[in-house]
C-alpha beads as a LAMMPS data file, in Angstrom:
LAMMPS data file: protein, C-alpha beads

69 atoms
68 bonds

1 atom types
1 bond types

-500.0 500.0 xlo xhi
-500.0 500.0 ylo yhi
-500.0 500.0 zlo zhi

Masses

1 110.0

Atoms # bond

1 1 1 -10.690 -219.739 -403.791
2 1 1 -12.286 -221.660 -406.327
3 1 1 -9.697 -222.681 -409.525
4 1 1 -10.148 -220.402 -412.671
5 1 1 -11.521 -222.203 -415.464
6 1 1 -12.729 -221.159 -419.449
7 1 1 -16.154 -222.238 -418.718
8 1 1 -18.567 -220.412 -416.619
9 1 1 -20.559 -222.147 -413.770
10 1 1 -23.625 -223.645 -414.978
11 1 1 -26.578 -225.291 -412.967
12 1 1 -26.946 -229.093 -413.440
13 1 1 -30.627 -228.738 -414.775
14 1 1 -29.516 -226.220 -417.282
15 1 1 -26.803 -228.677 -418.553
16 1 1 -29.780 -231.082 -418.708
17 1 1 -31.259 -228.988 -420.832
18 1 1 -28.577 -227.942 -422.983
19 1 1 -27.444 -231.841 -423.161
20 1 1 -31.853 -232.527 -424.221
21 1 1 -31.445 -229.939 -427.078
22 1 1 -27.794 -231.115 -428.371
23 1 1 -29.584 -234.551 -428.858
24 1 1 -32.845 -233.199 -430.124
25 1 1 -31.199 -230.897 -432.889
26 1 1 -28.997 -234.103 -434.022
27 1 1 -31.992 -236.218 -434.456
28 1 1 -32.969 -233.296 -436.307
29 1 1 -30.356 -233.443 -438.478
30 1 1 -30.857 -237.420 -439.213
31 1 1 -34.531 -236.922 -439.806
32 1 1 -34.458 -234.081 -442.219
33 1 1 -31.356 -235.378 -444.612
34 1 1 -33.683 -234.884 -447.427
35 1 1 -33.507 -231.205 -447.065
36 1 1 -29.859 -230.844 -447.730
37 1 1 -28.541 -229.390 -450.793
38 1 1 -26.015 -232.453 -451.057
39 1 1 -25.020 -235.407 -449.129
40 1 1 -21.671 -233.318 -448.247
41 1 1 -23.801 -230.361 -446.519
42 1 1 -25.654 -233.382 -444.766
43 1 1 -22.388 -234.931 -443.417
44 1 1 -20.940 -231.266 -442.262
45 1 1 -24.725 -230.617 -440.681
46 1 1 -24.682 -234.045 -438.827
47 1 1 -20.625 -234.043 -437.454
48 1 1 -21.392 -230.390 -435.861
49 1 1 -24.792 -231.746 -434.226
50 1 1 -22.945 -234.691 -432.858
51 1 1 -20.025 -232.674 -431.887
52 1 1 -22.375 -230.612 -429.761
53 1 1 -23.813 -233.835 -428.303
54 1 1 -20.580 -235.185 -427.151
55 1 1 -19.552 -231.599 -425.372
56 1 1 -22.683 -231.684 -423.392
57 1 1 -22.115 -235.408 -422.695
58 1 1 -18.572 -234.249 -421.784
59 1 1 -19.759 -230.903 -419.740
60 1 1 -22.473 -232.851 -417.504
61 1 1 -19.793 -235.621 -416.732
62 1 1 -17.375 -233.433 -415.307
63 1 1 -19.787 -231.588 -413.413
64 1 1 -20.999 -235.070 -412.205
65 1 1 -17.138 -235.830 -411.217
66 1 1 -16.881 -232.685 -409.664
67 1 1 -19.642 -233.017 -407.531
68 1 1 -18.669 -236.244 -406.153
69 1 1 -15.043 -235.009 -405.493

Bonds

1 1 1 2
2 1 2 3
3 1 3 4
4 1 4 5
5 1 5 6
6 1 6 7
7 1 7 8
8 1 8 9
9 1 9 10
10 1 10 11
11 1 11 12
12 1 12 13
13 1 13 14
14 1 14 15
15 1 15 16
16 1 16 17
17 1 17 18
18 1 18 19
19 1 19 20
20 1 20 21
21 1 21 22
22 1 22 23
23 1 23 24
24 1 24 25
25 1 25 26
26 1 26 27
27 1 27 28
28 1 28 29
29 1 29 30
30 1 30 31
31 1 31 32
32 1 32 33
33 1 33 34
34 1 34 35
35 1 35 36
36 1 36 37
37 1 37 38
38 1 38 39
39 1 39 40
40 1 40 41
41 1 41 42
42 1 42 43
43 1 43 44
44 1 44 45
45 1 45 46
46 1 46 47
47 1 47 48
48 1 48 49
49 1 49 50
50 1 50 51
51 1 51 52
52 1 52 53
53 1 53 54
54 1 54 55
55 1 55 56
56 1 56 57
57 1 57 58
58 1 58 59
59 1 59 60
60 1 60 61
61 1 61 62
62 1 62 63
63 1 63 64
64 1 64 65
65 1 65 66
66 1 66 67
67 1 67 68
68 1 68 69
């Protein structure tokens, strides 16, 4: 019986995806800092985008691990 975890499976290629989008909407983020109604709403903007970026990074490595276990 497989272990019990808080995340539901997920297929590599959609963690691919999710990991492609994470990085896409960060440079998205960097790009567009003119659009921002201050630098502080910037900052806030950019931390969450990079936050997501590391959790996918995260995500797809253990799934990597886990695969070669």
């Amino acid at each position: 019986m497989a272990p019990m975890t808080a995340e539901t499976p997920t297929h590599p290629g959609s963690l691919d995806q999710m990991r492609d989008r994470a990085i896409s909407d960060y440079l998205a983020v960097s790009r567009n800092a003119g659009v921002y109604s201050s630098t502080a709403d910037y900052i806030a903007a950019e931390e969450r985008a990079w936050e997501r970026v590391e959790a996918a990074m995260k995500r797809s490595k253990r799934v990597a691990d886990s695969a070669l276990a």
